[in-house]
N, C-alpha and C positions, 0 to 999 in steps of 0.2 A: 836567066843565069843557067851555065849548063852543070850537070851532075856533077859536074869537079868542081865546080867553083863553089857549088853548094856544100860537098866536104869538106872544102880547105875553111870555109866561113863555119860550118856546127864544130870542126875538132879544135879550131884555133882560136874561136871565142865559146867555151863552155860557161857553164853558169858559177858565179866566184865561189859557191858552194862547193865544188867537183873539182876544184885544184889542190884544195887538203884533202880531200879522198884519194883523190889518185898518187899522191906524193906517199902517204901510207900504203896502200897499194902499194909501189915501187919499192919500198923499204922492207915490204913483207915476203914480196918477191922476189927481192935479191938475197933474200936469207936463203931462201929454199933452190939458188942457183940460177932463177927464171930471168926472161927478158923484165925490162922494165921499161914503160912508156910514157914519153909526156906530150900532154896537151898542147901539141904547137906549129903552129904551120913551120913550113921546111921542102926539103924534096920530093919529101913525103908528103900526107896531111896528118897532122896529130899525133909524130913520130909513127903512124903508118907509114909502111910503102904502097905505092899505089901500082895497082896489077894492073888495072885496065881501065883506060881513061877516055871514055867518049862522052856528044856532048848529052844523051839520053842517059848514058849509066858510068857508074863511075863504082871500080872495086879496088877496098884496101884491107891490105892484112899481111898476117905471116903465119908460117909453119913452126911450132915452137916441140921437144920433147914431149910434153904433154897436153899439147892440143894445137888445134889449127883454127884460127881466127880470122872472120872476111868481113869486111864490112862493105854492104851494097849500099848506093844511092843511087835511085832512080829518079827520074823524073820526064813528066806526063803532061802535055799543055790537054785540059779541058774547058768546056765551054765558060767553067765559071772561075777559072784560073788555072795557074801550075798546081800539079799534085806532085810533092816529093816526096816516096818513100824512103825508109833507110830500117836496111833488114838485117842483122847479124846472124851469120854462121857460126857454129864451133863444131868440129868434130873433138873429141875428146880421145884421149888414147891413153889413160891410165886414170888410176885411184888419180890420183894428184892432179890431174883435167877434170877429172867430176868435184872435187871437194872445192878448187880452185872458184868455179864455173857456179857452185852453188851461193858461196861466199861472195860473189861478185855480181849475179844476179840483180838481184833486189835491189842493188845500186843504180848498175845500167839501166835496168825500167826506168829509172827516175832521170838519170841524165840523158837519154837522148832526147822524149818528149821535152824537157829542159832546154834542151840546146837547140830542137827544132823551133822553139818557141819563140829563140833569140832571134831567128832568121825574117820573125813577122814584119813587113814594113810598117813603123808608125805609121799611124789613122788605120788603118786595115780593120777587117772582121777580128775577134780574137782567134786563137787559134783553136783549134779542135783536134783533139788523139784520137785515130778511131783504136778500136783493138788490134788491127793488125801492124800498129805502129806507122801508121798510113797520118799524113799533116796535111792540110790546105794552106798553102804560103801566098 
């Protein structure tokens, strides 16, 4: 699978957990003026738009007021399968990108190993997180 195919599968099938999160998410964000995104393939992947689409890397994101948001997927054929990264960027550019960024944290740790996990083919090894957000698929 190449690194696009790999995003349009972790943003469009998240774990059922992460779709009332993100919906409050949107709700809280439209108060304060901010985009709001949902979890779903499209043009995009995950109402991302996707910046750069090869079949080793794949980048989505946008430039918003208060911060700038990317999301990488790599991916790595090794001896002992694909290794798919997936790396987030933010630059922040105000109080309101750091508070945002803080708030929103703790969740994203949890949904993209989440999501990466959905990607396992049944029977496979289970899957494993390293710390750099690194999966064996």
């Amino acid at each position: 699978m190449s690194a696009g195919e790999a995003a349009h599968r972790i943003l469009a099938n998240p774990p059922p957990w992460a779709t009332p999160l993100m919906r409050l998410r949107n709700a809280l964000v439209r108060l304060a003026g901010l985009r709001g995104v949902a979890l779903q393939a499209g043009a995009g992947a995950g109402g991302f738009p996707i910046l750069e689409d090869g079949p080793e890397r794949c980048v989505l994101g946008f430039d918003d007021r208060h911060l700038d948001f990317r999301i990488v997927v790599e991916r790595d054929e090794a001896e002992t399968g694909s290794l798919l990264a997936v790396t987030t960027l933010v630059r922040r550019h105000n109080a309101l990108g750091r508070v945002y960024l803080a708030a929103v944290g703790p969740f994203h740790r949890l949904i993209v190993p989440a999501s990466l996990q959905r990607l396992q083919p049944q029977g496979k090894r289970p899957y494993r997180a390293a710390g750099s957000g690194h999966g064996r698929v």
